[in-house]
N, C-alpha and C positions, 0 to 999 in steps of 0.2 A: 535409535539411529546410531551407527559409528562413527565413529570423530573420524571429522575430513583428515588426512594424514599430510601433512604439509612438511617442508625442507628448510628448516632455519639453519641450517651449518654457515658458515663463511668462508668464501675462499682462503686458501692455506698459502701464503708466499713461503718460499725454500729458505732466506735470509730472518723469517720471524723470530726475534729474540722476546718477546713475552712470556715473564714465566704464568703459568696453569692459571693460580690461583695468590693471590695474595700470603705471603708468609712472616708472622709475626718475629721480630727477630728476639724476643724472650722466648718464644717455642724452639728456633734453632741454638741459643744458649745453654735450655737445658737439657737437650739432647746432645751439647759438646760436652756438659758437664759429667751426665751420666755416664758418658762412654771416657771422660778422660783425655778427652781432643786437646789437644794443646795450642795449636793455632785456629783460634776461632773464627779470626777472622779470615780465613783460606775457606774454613768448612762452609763460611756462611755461603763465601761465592759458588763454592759447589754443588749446596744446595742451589742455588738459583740457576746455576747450568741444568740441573737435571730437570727443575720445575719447565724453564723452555723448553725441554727438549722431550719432555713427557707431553705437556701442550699441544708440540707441532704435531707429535704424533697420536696423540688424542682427537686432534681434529682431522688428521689426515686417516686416519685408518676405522675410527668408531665413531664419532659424532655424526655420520652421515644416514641418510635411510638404507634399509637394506636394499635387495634387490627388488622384493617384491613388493614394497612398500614405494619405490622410487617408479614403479611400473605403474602401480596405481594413482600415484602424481601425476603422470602422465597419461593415464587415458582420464583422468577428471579433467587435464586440462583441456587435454582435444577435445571432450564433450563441450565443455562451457565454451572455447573461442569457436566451436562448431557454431552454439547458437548464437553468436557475437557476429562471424562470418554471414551467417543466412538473414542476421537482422541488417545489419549494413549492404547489406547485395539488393536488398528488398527498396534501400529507399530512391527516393525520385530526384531528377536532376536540381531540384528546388529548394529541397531538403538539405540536398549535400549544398550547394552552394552560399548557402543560411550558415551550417556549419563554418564550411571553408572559411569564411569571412568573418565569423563571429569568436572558433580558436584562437586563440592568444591577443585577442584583443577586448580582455575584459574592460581596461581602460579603454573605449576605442574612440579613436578622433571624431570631428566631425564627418569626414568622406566616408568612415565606414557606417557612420550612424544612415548616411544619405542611402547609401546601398543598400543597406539589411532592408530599409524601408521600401526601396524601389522593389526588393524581393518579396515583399508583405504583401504589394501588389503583382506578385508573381512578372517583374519586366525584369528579361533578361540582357543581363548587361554583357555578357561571357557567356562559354560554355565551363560544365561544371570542369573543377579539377582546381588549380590554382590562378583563379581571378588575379590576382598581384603576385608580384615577387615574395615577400612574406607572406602568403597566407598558408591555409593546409590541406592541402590532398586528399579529399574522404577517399578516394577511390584508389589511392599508393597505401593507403592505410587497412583500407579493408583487402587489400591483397597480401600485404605484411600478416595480418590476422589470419589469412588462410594459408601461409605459406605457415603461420608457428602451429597452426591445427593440424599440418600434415605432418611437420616433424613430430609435432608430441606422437601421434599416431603411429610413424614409422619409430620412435625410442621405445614408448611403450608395447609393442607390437616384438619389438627385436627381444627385449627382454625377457617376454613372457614365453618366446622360444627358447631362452638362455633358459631358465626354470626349467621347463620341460624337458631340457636336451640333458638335466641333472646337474645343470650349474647350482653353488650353493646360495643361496638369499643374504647371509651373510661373510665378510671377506677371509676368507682364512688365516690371514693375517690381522682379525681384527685386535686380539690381545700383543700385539705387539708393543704399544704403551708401556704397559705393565711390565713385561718380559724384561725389556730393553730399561724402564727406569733399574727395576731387583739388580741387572747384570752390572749396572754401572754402579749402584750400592756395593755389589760385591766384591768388583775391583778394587773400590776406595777401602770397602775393609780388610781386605787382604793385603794392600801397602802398608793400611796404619798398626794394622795386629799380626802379624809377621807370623807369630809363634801361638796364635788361638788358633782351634778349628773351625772348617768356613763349612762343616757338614750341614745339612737339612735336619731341623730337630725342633719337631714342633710336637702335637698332642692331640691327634686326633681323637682318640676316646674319649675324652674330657678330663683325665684323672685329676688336672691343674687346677683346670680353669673351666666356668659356665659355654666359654663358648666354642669351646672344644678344638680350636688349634692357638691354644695357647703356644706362644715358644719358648723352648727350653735352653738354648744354648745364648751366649753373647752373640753371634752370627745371626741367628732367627731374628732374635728383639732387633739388632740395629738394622735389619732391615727393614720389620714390620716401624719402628722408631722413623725410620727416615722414609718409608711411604708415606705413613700418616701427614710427614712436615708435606709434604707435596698434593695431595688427597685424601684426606680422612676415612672419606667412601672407598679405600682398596679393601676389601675383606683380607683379612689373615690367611684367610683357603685359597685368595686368587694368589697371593705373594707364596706361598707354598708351593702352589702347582707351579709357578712360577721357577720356584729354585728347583723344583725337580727335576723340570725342563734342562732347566739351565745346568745342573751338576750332571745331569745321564749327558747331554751334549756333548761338556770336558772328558769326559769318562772317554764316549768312542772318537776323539782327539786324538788321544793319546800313542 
């Protein structure tokens, strides 16, 4: 059977200063140490700007479902509040009024214990809907129910025409985390090393190293160096394609 595919992202506010992931400040020590940073404690803050800002945009651009995955969220849901719908439309004025009266009053006074029991005997005190000012609604409730069955229906519906029409499943912009933390590493090394090269110089055949984009210049290590402080999980090949991007882009700048 397939795992049900569910949506656990969190909304993203624009002001979020959380950096990604927790960062040890002896990991950002010996990464000033290596590279010879002189004001540590500048780098540390900067490292902590790029952590938030890799974050927001980790959450905003790739932690979410794809398309097609967010489509099928949505006809699971209209099926299941379908049968949620068809079972509440089914019940009888007796039932809901049981309800009505017995929601939110799991403490319930003595007048509503009198009630429920006048209802035992089926004597109508009301018509269904809301007997008192606080009670609950089965019948505003089971229309809410049918009203989010038809959205999910009409999202998932729209989507799976987006698919079809050759929209892509996932956002084109999803590596933009990435992209945009390397870009902002490379700024900060090109202030601090004025007179090194900021070229792409890594090792794709493996001559270096086992995993085959080892980096070979000061420029590759402090970026691969200062991903890892942020994400461990960047691969060396994603921060590569990354600078490639990013130096062909300066390139037709120019």
């Amino acid at each position: 059977m397939p795992k049900r595919k569910t949506d656990k992202s969190a909304p993203v506010l624009s002001f979020d200063r959380e950096p990604w992931k927790p960062i040890a400040p002896e990991a950002i020590l010996l990464v000033a140490e290596k590279f010879e940073i002189q004001d540590r404690a500048a780098f540390a803050e900067i490292v902590h700007d790029w952590s938030c800002q890799y974050g927001w945009l980790r959450r905003v651009f790739r932690d979410v479902p794809s398309r097609a995955d967010q489509r099928d969220i949505y006809r699971t849901l209209a099926r299941d509040l379908d049968r949620a719908f068809q079972t509440l439309s089914s019940l009888g004025p007796t039932v809901k009024m049981k309800l009505s009266l017995s929601v939110g009053n799991r403490e319930m006074d003595e007048d509503v214990r009198d009630a429920v029991a006048m209802m035992m005997r089926n004597e109508s005190i009301t018509k269904p809907g809301k007997p008192f000012e606080d009670s609950f609604d089965v019948d505003e409730f089971t229309d809410d129910v049918g009203m989010l069955k038809s959205i999910s229906e009409y999202l998932s519906n729209s989507i799976d025409r987006q698919l079809k029409d050759g929209a892509s499943s996932l956002p084109p912009n999803r590596n933009m985390d990435i992209e945009y933390l390397v870009a902002q590493i490379r700024t900060y090394f090109k202030a601090q090393f004025p007179n090194e090269p900021t070229g792409r110089n890594f090792d794709p055949a493996g001559l270096e190293g086992p995993a085959g984009q080892t980096p070979l210049n000061r420029h590759s290590e402090f970026a691969v160096e200062c991903c890892r402080l942020i994400e461990p999980q960047i691969s060396q090949s994603q921060i590569d394609a990354a600078l490639a991007q990013l130096i062909q882009k300066e390139r037709t700048q120019r």
